[in-house]
Phi, psi and omega in degrees: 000319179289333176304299246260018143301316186286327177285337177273313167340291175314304181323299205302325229270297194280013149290276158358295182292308157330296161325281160333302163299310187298337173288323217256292182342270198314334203283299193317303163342314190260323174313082134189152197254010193249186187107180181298166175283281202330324173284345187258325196281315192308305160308317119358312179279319162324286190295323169304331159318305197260010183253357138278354169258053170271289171322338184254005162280330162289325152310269158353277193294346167317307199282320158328298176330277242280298163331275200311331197285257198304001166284345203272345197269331186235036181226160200265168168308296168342319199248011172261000173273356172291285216304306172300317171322284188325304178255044185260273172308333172301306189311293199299353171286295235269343159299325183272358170257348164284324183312302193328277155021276192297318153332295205302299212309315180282330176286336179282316186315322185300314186289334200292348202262334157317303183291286211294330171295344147289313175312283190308352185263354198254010158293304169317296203302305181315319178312289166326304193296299189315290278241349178270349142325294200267005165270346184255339177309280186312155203297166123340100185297134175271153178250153181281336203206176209283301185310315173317309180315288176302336159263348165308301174317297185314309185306317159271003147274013161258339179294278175330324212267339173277327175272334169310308158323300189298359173321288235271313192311280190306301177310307178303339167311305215281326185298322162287355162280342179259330164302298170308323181274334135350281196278330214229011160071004216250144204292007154281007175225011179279171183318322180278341162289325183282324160305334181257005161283308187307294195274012155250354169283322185319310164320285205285334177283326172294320167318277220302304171326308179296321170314314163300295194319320205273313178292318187290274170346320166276332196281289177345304194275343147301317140340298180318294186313308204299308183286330112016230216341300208282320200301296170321330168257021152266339198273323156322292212281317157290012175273319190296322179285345158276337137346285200268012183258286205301335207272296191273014175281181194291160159295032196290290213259158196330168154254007173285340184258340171294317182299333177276341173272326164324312190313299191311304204296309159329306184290319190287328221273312209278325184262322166338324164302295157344296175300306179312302172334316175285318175298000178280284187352281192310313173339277186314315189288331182280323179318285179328313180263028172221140169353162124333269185324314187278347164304292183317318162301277198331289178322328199278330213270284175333320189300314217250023138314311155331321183252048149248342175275323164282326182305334171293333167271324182290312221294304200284340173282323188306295179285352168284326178320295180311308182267032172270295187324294174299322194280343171284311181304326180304307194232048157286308166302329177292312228279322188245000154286320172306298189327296180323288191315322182290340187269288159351293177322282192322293181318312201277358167263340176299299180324304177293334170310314206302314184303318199278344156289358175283025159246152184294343193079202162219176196083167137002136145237167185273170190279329199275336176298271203332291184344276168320330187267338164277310174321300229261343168307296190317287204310313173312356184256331190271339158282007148286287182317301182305352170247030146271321152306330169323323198263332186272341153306304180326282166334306172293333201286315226244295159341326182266331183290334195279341164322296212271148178311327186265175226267110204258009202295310183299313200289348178269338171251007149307321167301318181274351181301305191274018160275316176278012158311306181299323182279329167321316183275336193287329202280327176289294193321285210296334175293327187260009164267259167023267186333308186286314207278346121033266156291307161340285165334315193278332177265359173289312189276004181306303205290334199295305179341293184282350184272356192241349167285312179287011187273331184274313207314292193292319176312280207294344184277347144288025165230035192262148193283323190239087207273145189295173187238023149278335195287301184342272202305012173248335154319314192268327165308256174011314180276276180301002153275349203285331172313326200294317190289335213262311171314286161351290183316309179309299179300009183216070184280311227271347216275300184319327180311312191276325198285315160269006172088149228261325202277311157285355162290309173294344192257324169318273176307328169301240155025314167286338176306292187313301174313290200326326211292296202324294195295349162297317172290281189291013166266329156289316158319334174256353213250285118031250197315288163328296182305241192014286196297308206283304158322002190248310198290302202265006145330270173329312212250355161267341159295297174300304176321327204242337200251009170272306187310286187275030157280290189307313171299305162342301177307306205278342192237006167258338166290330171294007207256311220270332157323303163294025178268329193311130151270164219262177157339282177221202192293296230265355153250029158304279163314323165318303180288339149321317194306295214287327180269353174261348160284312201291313174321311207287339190274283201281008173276305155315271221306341183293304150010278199288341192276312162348288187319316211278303169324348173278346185286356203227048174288325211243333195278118213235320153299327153297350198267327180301310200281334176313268181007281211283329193287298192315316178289329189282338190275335196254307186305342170292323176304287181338285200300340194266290180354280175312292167343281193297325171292314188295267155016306188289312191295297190295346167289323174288319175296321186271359162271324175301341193252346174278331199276333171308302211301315201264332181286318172305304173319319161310316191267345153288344163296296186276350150287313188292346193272311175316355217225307178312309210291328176307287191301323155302324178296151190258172185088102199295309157356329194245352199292325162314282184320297182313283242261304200321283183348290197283358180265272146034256157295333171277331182308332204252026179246352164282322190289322179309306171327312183287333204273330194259343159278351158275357144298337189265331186285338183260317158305271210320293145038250173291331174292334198307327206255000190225175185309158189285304194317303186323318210284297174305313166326307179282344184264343148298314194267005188295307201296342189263319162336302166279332171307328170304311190268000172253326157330296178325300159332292189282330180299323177287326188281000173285304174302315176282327169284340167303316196288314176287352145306312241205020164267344179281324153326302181287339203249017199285334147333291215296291165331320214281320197269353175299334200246010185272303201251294202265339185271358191312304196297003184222175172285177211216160145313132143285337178291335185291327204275345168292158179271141188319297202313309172296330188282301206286352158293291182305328159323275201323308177287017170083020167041106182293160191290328179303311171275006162263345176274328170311319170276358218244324165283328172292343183244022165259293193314287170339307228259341168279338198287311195300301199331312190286274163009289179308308182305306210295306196287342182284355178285322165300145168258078194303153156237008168212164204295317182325295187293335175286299185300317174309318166332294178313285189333281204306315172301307182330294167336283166302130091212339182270357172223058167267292181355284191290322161350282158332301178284337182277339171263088074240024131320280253255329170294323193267012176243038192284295217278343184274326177298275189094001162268075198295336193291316180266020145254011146284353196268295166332285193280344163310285178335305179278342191262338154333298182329284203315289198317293176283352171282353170293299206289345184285328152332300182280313186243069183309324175311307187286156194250121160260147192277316182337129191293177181280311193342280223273354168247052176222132191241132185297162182248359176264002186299306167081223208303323179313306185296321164310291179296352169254344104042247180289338174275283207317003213220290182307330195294301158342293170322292164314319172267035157276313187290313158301350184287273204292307172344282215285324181278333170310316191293319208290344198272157196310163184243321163245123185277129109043138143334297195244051186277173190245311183315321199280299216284332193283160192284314200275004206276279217262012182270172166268019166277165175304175155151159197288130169267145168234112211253115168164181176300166160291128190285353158251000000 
């Protein structure tokens, strides 16, 4: 009874729990709030679903309860602390899934209730965005009159003023579309639904805005017009009230002060026009934003500020007309008495001007002072005649005064007065121009005067024979001043003209022409006579100057010649002495320079000419020799570069062969012994050429010892001597290795053969060597493989190499036509291709048994054949499709050819060599032998190698 209590417990507990989980299932199913509304409500329905089976999970647990009792009552103490664990953990289950329950539900119901009061609030705002749409859409109404405007104005600041309040709306709008789309993901609440709330409120708030901006601006300006206007009739009205001040008061004040407050009112009246304009101006523009009707008022208002403004004006031009009239008859007579008295001043300080430059001064004066004193004679004469009209002005001026009632007597002895001022001064100027042109005449004719006294003077000191060169050279000063006087007389054609008359001017400048002529000849005549003498003095004292200095560099630059004969050490001071012999060139290339220089002096000199001669000659054999010198010099630099860069490339590839041929010889592993020998087969291919290579090293040391110092010699003849010793070690190292290897393979391999002649050779003849017995082959080892059985085998692989050979014609004669027939082709070549290997190793056995065979024409004969073989089996290889027709004849080379066939051979093999070697000849003769002085070409090391390199044809860039 108590088991079967306990079972029912456990029954009740994982029925429950069974329950519970699956409840927990469906709640996690349903925990999520994103996705479309239909889907969020479809969840939403769900948890109610399950938040109505809370009762019967409280049912469930009753009934545990109720189990859990009577199992505790009919279980021993021991076993009630399981049953309370159980129901312990159930309860805590089944609490923590009623929690779930309730979680799950309000939250999703909290999102379903979000959205919809968003929705509905975004209904509101669209309602709104619409309904401010359609108030702001029609145009702007014209108004009649500024109070229209301004409530128009009002109105729509009221509007702006609703859409500014929905602001405060719309953020909070936008702030729960992004808290919703937080939670439910859905594209009806994403950024771009909230950017397209934003830019049509955006829309509608910039709309409102303009409107206003648009209203403040017709109302402002209308305002504007309007205080205009009143400000234009009070400014009327006081011009009018100043008007009827001026027209009708008593006759107390002149009429000169009447006239002048006309003037102010004209002027005030003249810019009122001005205003008015602007207020036409200011019309139009308010006429646009205003009614029919209310246009119409305007106009009528303006007009008639207009006829109120002229009537102000016609009134104020009448009367400034009137006192214009009278204030003219008053100072007409004032008017023109002044004028006189002023014209009367003026003559007479002009008059007085005039005298005072008439005076002569006192001393002596000079010719350009006459000049000026004659010029300022002309001008006072010619500026008198021009103030004679002034006195006859005067005179009419005096006349108009006699009109008038009043007393004209003083302006009348004012008149006669500056007339005899004026005939005074005129009668001095012409006596004192008379006077200047005078002196002028005397001074014209001084230089021809003086120029016809020096003239015998200046004859005899050139026809004096041996004349001194202070008298010249003060001759000649003398001759250029009198050219300075004599040009001066030329330059003042227009002077002479005037002071003397056209006719004695011209016979004047004829006689100075003539003077100019004289003094030219005979200012060449000293200057002629001054070279000669001056050319005789610095001959003497320039000669003796110039011709010790290049005695002495001559000397100096033959001694440093005689120096560079030593030969040098090594390479780099070979280049030194290139350098050192091309600064000497760069020296006697100047001294030719300064000797140039020097030979003009010793034209006339017969003794001076001799010694330039003999220093000139003394100059060029000194060239001859640096010349040679510097080509000998070039050439050894060059032999002695060529011969370090063969030297460092043999030396390098004997280095990285022997590091190759060690690394051969230390690996361990039979496995590996093909490949080492293909390797090492290779590298011995490459030692006859490497061989020409180390005797064209040894043909470039002899060379450079021919050309350098005994250490240089000995040196280069040590490393020749350490060179060959490196190529002949190398040598026996490889030929050693290779025959060791090619020894002791036959050994190794001896399976593999056995079965190469087991499997693949069945169809042909066989190696008789394969077919010995171990024990017999390591017998034939042992005696050094006696000559019979190396001529034997040598004959069995002429046999084979004929057998495949037959084999290959065969298959190539055939013409497959269908793919069945291709493959099979390919097969057979493979076949043959699978065994040139082994082939391959047994001729370079029968190589390595050359000297015991001792018939090299017929294993060279052989290996033509065999490598013939090789060869067309690659191309059948490459092109399996083509059939070659070619007979056995012709891939078989007759044996009877012997030496003949050999020896043709061996030239067709040499020939390459000889011409590569004719080659470097022919390019050794093209390269240049002489360079520019100052080459760039010269200085590089590399100037004279058969290596690349950069040229620069041109000066040296420093």
């Amino acid at each position: 009874m108590t088991q079967q209590l306990r079972d029912e417990f456990d029954s009740s507990v994982e029925n429950a729990e069974a329950w519970m989980k699956a409840i927990q299932e469906r709640l996690r199913i349903n925990d999520n709030t994103k996705g479309p509304r239909s889907a969020l409500e479809a969840r939403l329905r769900e948890t109610e679903k399950i938040r109505a089976l809370v009762p019967e999970g409280s049912l469930k647990m009753d009934v545990v309860l109720v189990k859990a009792d009577a199992a505790l009552r009919s279980i021993g103490a021991d076993k009630k602390h399981e049953v309370l664990s159980k129901l312990k953990d159930i309860k805590a289950l089944w609490e923590e899934t009623a929690i779930y329950i309730t979680h799950c539900h309000s939250r999703i119901e909290w999102v379903w209730l979000h959205w919809s009061e968003y929705l509905k609030a975004q209904d509101e705002f669209y309602t709104w965005i619409h309904n401010m749409r359609v108030t702001l859409e029609p145009d702007i109404e014209l108004q009649l009159g500024l109070k229209e405007k301004q409530w128009q104005l009002s109105h729509a600041q009221v509007l702006q003023n609703d859409v500014q309040n929905q602001s405060v709306l719309l953020e909070r709008l936008l702030e729960e579309a992004a808290s919703l789309f937080s939670r439910i993901g859905d594209p009806s609440v994403d950024e771009d639904a909230q950017k397209k709330m934003r830019v049509e409120y955006e829309g509608i708030r910039q709309e409102a805005q303009n409107r206003v901006k648009l209203l403040e601006t017709i109302t402002k300006e209308h305002e504007q017009y309007s205080a205009n206007v009143n400000q234009f009739q009070s400014w009327l009205n006081g011009v009018t009230e100043r008007l009827n001040c001026c027209i009708g008061e008593a006759p107390k004040p002149s009429a000169e002060d009447k006239l002048k407050a006309l003037k102010e009112i004209s002027k005030d009246i003249r810019s009122g026009g001005k205003k008015w304009k602007h207020l036409e101006n200011q019309c139009a523009d308010v006429i646009q934003n205003t009614s029919p009707l209310g246009a119409a008022r305007l106009k009528d208002e303006l007009e008639e500020l207009r006829k109120a403004l002229e009537k102000l004006k016609l009134l104020c031009s009448e009367e400034e007309e009137r006192l214009l009239r009278i204030q003219e008859s008053e100072s007409a007579y004032e008017s023109q008495a002044r004028q006189l008295e002023a014209d009367i001043q003026k003559l007479r300080k002009d008059l007085q001007r005039l005298e005072n430059d008439l005076d002569p001064g006192e001393g002596e004066k000079t010719e350009d002072e006459f000049v000026t004193l004659w010029r300022k004679c002309n001008a006072t004469r010619a500026a008198l005649a021009a103030e004679e009209s002034k006195i006859e002005r005067l005179k009419a001026q005096l006349k108009e005064l006699l009109r008038f009632s009043q007393d004209v007597q003083p302006h009348a002895e004012s008149v006669v007065s500056a007339i005899h001022q004026y005939q005074s001064v005129r009668g001095k100027a012409s006596k004192m121009s008379n006077d200047t042109e005078t002196q002028l005449k005397r001074i014209f004719q001084n230089p021809l005067q003086s120029f016809q006294q020096w003239k015998p003077s200046v004859q005899m000191l050139l026809e004096t024979p041996e004349p001194e060169l202070a008298h010249i050279e003060a001759a000649l000063a003398e001759s250029s001043q009198f050219k300075e006087m004599l040009m001066t007389l030329q330059l003042k054609k227009d002077l002479l003209n005037n002071v003397l008359g056209e006719e004695e001017a011209e016979s004047f400048l004829q006689e100075a022409a003539e003077a100019s002529k004289e003094r030219e000849i005979l200012h060449k005549s000293l200057l002629q006579s001054k070279s000669k003498l001056q050319n005789l003095i610095l001959q003497h004292k320039n000669f003796d100057a110039g011709f010790a200095p290049l005695q002495k560099k001559l000397s100096a630059i033959k001694a440093k010649l005689d120096l560079e004969k030593e030969p040098q050490p090594d390479l780099l001071g070979k280049k030194t002495q290139l350098q050192r012999l091309q600064m000497i060139q760069d020296d006697l290339a100047e001294l030719a320079i300064h000797m140039e220089e020097v030979e003009k002096l010793v034209q006339s000199n017969t003794t001076h000419r001799h010694e330039m001669n003999q220093l000139s000659s003394d100059s060029q054999a000194l060239k001859r020799s640096l010349e040679m010198m510097i080509q000998q010099s070039e050439d050894h630099v060059q032999k002695h570069w060529a011969y370090n860069d063969k030297l460092s490339d043999l030396q390098q590839w004997i280095s990285v062969t022997r590091e190759k041929i060690d690394s051969c010889q230390d690996a361990d592993g039979e496995q590996n012994t093909e490949g080492r020998l293909e390797d090492l087969e290779r590298w011995l291919a490459e030692f006859p050429d490497k061989e020409i290579q180390l005797h064209l090293v040894e043909a470039h040391g002899q060379l450079v010892m021919e050309n350098s110092s005994p250490e240089e010699t000995a040196h280069v003849q040590a490393e020749l001597d350490q060179l060959k010793e490196s190529w002949k070690s190398l040598k026996e190292m490889g030929t050693g290795l290779l025959k060791k290897w090619q020894l002791n393979r036959p050994v190794a391999d001896k399976k593999k053969k056995r079965a190469f002649v087991d499997h693949k050779w069945v169809s042909g003849p066989a190696f008789h060597l394969f077919d010995v017995d171990p024990s017999h082959k390591q017998e034939k080892m042992g005696e050094g493989q006696s000559t019979s059985s190396h001529l034997k085998l040598l004959h069995d692989f002429e046999e084979w190499l004929q057998g495949e050979n037959t084999k290959l014609t065969k298959i190539l004669v055939g013409t497959p036509s269908s793919t069945e027939e291709i493959k099979a082709h390919q097969g057979k070549l493979e076949e043959l291709q699978s065994r040139v290997p082994d082939g391959q190793r047994l001729f370079e056995d029968l190589l390595h048994l050359h000297p015991v065979l001792g018939s090299s024409e017929g294993l060279e004969d052989l290996r033509y054949r065999w490598m013939l073989y090789k060869s067309k089996l690659r191309e059948s290889m490459s092109s399996p499709s083509a059939g070659s027709l070619e007979e056995p004849d012709r891939f078989r080379k007759k044996r009877s050819g012997g030496v003949c066939s050999y020896l043709h051979r061996a030239c067709r093999a040499a020939l390459p060599l000889q011409l590569l070697l004719l080659l470097l000849l022919l390019l050794a003769f093209l390269l240049p032998l002489a360079e520019e002085t100052r080459s760039c070409t010269l200085a590089n090391n590399f100037a004279r190698s058969f290596k690349l390199m950069l040229r620069y044809e041109g000066p040296p860039p420093t």
